[in-house]
N, C-alpha and C positions, 0 to 999 in steps of 0.2 A: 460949581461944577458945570460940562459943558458934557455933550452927549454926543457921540461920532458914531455912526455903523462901521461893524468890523468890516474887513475886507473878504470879501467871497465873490465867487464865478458869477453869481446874478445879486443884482441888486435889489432886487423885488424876489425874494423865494417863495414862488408855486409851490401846491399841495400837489400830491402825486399826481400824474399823466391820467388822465380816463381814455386818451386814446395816442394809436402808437407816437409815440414822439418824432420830430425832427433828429439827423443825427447829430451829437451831440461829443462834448471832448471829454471821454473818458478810457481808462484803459482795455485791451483786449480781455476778450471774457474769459482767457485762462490763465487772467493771474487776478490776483487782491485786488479791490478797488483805491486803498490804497495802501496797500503792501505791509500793514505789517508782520513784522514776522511772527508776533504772537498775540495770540487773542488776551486783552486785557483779565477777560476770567479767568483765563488760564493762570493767572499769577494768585497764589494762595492769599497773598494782603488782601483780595476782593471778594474773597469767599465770605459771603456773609452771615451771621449766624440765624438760627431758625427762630430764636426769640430774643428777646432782651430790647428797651430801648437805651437809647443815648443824651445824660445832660450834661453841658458843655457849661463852662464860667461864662460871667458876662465880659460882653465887651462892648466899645463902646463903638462911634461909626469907623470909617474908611480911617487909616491913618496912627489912627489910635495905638497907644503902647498896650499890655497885660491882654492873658487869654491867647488863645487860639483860634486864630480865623478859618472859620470851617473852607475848606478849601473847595469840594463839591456837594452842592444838596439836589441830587435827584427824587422825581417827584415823579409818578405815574397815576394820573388824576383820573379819575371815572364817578359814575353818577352812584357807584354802591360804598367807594373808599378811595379815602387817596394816602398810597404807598409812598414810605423813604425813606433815601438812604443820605447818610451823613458822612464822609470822608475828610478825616481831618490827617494830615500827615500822611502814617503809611496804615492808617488804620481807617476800615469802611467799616460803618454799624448802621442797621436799621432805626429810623425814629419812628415816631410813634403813629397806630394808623389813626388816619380823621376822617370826620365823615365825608363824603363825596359831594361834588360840585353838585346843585339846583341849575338844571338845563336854560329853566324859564327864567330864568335871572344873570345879566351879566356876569361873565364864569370870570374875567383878569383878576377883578377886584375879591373875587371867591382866593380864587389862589395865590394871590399876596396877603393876604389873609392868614391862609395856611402855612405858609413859607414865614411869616416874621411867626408864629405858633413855633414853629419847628424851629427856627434859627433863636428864639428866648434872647434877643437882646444880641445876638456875635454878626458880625460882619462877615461875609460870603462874597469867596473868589468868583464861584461860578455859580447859576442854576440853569438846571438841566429839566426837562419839561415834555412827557409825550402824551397826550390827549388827545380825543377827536374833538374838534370845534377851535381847539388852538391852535393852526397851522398857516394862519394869515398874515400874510405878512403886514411890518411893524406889529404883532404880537409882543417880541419882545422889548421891545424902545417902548412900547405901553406899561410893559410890567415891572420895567426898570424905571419906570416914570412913578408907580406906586411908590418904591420902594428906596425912594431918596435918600441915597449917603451909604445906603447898608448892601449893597449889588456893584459888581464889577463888570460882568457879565452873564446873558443871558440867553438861552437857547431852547427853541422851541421845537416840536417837530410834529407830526402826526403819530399818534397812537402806533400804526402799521409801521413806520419809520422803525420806531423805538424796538416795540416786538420784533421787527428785523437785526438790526443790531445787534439784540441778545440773542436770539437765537443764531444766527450765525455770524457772526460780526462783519467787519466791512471788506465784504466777498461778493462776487456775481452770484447769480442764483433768487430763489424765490422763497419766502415763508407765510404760508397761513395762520392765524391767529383766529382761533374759534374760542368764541364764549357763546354769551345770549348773543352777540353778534357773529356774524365772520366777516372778513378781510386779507385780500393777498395783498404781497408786494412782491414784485420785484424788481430786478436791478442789472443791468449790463451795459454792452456796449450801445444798445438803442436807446440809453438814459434810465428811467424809475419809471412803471406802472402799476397803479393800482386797480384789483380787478375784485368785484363785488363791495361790499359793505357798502349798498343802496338800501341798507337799512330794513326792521323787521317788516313794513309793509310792501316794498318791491325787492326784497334782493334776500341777503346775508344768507346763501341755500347752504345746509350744511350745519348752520349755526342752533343754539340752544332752543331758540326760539323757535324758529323752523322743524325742530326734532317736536317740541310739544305742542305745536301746533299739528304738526301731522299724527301725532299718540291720542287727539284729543280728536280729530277728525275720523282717527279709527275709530274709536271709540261710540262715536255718534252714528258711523257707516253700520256697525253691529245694529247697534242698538235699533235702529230701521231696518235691520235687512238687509242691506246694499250691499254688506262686504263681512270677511269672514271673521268669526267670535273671537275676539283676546281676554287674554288675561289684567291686559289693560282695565278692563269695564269693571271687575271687582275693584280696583284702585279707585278710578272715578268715581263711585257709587261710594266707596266710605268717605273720600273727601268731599263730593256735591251733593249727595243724598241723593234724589229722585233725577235721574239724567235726563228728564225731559226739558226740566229748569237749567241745566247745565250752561246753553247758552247765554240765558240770561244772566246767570251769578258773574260768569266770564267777562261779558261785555259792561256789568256795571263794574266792574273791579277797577279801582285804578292804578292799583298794581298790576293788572292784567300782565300784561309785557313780563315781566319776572318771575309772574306765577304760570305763566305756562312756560315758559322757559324753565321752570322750574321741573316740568315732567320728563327732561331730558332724564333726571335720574333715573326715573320709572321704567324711562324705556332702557337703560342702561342694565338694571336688574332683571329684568323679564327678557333680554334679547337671545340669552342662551336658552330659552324652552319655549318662549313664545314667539311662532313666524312672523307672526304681524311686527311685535318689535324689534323683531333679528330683521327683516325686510327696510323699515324706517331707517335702523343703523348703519345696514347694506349702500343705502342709497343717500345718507347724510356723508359716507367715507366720498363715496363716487361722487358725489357736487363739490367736495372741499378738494379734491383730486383735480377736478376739472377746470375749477378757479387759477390753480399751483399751474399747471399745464398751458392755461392762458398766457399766462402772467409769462409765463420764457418764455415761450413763442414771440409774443410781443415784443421784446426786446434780446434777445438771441442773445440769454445768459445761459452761461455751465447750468449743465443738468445736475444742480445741485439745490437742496430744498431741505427744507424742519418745517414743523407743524408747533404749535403752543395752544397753550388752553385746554380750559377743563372737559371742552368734549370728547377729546381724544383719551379722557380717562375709559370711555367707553372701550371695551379693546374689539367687540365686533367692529366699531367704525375706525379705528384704529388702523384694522388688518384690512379692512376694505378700501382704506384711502392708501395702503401699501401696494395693496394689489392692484389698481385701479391707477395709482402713477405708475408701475412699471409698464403696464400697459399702454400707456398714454404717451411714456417717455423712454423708451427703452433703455438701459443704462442708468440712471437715475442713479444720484446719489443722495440716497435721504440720510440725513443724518440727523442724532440727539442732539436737542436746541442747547447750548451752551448757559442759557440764564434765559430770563424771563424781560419783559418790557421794561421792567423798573429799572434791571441790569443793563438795559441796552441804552435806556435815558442816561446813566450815567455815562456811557461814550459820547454823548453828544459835542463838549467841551473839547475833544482831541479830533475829530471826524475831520481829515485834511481835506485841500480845496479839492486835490484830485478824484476826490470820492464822489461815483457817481448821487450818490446820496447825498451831497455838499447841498444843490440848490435846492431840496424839498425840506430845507431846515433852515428855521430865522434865526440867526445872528445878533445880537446885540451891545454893544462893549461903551462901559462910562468911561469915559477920558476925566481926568483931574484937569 
């Protein structure tokens, strides 16, 4: 077998813009990036179900007669799990979740790993791919290199790509994606930028991490004096015991990062009676608001936007990150995200060249 790159607008595909782009050849910002007429969710075959997984007959490599060649395996890789979905025919099912990629270890070889797990022996038209840390290009001519004889094609993209995608598919406009991180993207006629996910020690305002690091900072402000009493502090106190030690248990923890992102809950429960957390979730809407706001400006897409991720389960920061974009953007169209990142990873494979989001995604294709 011999190895060709697909054809795409750039040959080397860049991770999003960190600052305003050059202009660039893409459509005017009032219509689809690239047009289609319907969003792939929208078709009921992609509805996927909320549990169940999927196991397929064997088959053998490229070529081969018997079985069913999974046609797409979308993967959404992260350091807690990595999500999937399997499309064979006119039928999409979830596989099975694994555990998430080790940062401090070459992640390709992690998720070909995963991917020949999930794919149990069958040959694959496509895979589909959104992660943070795999968006480099030849990513996928790497991962196609694992995976000799059993991949056709291969596509890579950034995590915020992906979450774009699904949540509004391939349209002008901007979406946030908050978890223990945050990250905006978005997309128009000035090209793709991404704005924040500098990560939990300079950036991601807004995000999991950020919420409990501020719950725990109140927390300590009380407990000295400095600032006003939560209800926070009885929480701290059954889980740390003596808050004077609090910093220390935190800082030796090496979950740290998860476990104070973890108190996002806390503040979540306490925001409707307690100021102090009703204030942290005021002001977690209004930084994930201002990110979205960036993020169009920057490239002078429709004032259209979704939000994803678990912090917005919060509905104080919810309704402050609504109130706080129409302020910011008068008109605004926010709309309910269509799917989630796993779902957007699966468009990667159809994503035309005209899509402003064509060059922030690697490409990969085996030739026979």
């Amino acid at each position: 077998m011999t190895a060709t790159r697909a054809t795409s607008p750039s040959s080397t595909p860049r991770p999003p813009s960190r600052t305003p782009p050059a202009r660039r050849r893409s459509p005017p910002a009032s219509t689809p990036c690239s047009a289609p007429e319907r969003h792939p969710l929208a078709d009921p075959r992609h509805r996927v179900p909320s549990t169940g997984t999927w196991t397929l007959t064997s088959r053998g490599p490229l070529g081969d007669d018997g079985g069913q060649m999974i046609d797409v395996l979308a993967l959404d890789v992260g350091q807690t799990g990595v999500r999937s979905l399997l499309t064979v025919a006119d039928s999409t099912r979830p596989g099975a979740e694994l555990p998430g990629i080790v940062a401090t270890q070459p992640l390709l070889p992690q998720v070909a790993a995963h991917i020949a797990t999930l794919a149990d022996g069958e040959s694959i038209a496509a895979v589909s791919i959104g992660a943070s840390g795999l968006g480099a290009a030849d990513s996928a001519r790497t991962l196609a290199d694992l995976l000799p004889g059993r991949v056709r094609s291969v596509h890579i993209a950034h995590d915020s790509v992906t979450s774009y995608l699904g949540a509004l598919g391939d349209v002008s406009g901007a979406v946030v994606a908050a978890g223990t991180g945050a990250v905006t993207l978005a997309a128009g006629p000035g090209g793709v930028r991404r704005v924040d996910g500098w990560g939990h020690l300079l950036g991601d305002e807004g995000a999991g991490f950020w919420i409990g690091r501020e719950a725990l900072s109140a927390v300590l402000r009380a407990w000295d004096g400095r600032g006003p009493a939560t209800s926070l502090s009885d929480v701290a106190e059954r889980e740390f015991g003596d808050l004077d030690g609090l910093y220390l248990t935190i800082q030796a923890a090496p979950d740290r990062v998860s476990r104070i992102a973890a108190w996002g809950r806390h503040v979540a429960e306490h925001a409707a009676t307690d100021p102090v957390s009703a204030d942290i979730s005021h002001r977690a809407g209004a930084r994930l608001a201002e990110s979205v706001a960036a993020g169009l400006r920057a490239v002078g897409a429709d004032a259209v936007a979704s939000r994803v991720g678990n912090v917005f389960r919060n509905p104080v920061i919810a309704e402050s990150f609504t109130t706080e974009m129409q302020r910011l953007v008068p008109g605004i169209d926010l709309r309910e995200p269509l799917g989630d990142g796993l779902a957007g990873a699966a468009l990667l494979p159809g994503l035309g060249a005209a899509s402003a989001l064509a060059e922030v995604v690697d490409h990969y294709t085996v030739a026979a």
